[in-house]
C-alpha positions as CSV (number, residue, x, y, z in Angstrom):
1,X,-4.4,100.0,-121.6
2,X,-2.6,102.4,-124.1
3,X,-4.6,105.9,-124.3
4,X,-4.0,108.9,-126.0
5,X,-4.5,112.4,-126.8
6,X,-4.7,113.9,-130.3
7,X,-6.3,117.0,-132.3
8,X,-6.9,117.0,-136.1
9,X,-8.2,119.1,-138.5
10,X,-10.0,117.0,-141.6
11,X,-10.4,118.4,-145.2
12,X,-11.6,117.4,-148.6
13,X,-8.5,117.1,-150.1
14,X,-4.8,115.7,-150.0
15,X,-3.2,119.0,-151.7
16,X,-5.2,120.8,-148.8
17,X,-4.0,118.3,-146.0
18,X,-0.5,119.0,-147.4
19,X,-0.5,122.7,-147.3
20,X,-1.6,122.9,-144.2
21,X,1.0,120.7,-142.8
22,X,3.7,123.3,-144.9
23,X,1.7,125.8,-142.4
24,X,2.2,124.1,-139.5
25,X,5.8,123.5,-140.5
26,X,6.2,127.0,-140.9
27,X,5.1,128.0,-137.8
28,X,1.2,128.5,-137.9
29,X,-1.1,127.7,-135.0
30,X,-2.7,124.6,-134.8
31,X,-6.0,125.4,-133.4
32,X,-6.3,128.1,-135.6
33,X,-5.8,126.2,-138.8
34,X,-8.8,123.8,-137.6
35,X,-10.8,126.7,-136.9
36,X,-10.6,128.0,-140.3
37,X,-10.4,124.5,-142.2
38,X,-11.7,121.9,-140.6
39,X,-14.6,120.0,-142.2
40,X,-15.5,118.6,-139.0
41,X,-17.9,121.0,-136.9
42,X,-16.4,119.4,-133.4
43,X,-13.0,119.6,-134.5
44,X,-13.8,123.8,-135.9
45,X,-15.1,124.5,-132.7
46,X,-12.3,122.8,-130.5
47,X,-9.6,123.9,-132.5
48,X,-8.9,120.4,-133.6
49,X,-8.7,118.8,-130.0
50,X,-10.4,115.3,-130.3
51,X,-9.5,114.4,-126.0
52,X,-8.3,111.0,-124.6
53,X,-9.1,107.6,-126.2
54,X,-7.6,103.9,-126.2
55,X,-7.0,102.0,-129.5
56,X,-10.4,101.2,-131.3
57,X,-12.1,104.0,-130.6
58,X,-11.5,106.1,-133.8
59,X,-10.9,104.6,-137.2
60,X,-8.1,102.0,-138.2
61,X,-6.0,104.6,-139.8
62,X,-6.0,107.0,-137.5
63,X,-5.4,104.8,-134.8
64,X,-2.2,103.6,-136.6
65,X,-1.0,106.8,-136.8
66,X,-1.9,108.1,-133.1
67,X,-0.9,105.0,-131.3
68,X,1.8,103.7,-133.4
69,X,3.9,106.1,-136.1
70,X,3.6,109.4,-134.9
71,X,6.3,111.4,-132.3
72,X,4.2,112.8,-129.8
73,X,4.0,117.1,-131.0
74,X,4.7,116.2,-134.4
75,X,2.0,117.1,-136.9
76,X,1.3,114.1,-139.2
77,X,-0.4,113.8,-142.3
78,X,-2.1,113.0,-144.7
79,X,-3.8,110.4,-143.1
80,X,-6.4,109.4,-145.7
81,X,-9.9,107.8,-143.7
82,X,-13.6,107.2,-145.1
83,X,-14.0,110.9,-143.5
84,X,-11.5,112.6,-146.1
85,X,-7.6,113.9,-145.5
86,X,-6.4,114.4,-142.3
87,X,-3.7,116.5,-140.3
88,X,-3.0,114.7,-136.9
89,X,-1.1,115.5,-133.8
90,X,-0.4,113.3,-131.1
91,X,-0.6,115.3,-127.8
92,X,0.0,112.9,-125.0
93,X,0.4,109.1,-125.3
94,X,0.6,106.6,-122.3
């Protein structure tokens, strides 16, 4: 079975999602960035890191992204869910 590792950091907004991936792209820390601006309290106080899962376990879109479109290390996003916008990067994958 296919599992994964990911962290995220989730905000209100796609402009948001978007300049935090610019960030990222520029060289900022990913934990960091989900400590300051994550609207989820787990993902604030783990700097984003969600652990291992298997397909299923999270929502359809972001199990599309983690287990089928994005390079493992690569920040990904937006990656719109019920929850809000989303900045996701895949860790590990086997």
């Amino acid at each position: 079975m296919a599992r994964a590792r990911a962290r995220h950091i989730l905000v209100d907004t796609e402009e948001k999602c978007n300049d935090l991936l610019k960030q990222l792209n520029d060289g900022a820390d990913f934990a960091q960035l989900a400590k300051e601006h994550s609207t989820c309290p787990s993902g604030r106080q783990s700097g984003g890191e969600l652990g291992e899962f298997s397909p299923g376990q999270m929502v359809k879109e972001f199990d599309e992204v983690v287990f089928h479109k994005a390079e493992v290390g690569v920040a990904q996003g937006p990656v719109k869910t019920q929850f809000g916008y989303h900045v996701v990067e895949v860790t590990s994958r086997k």
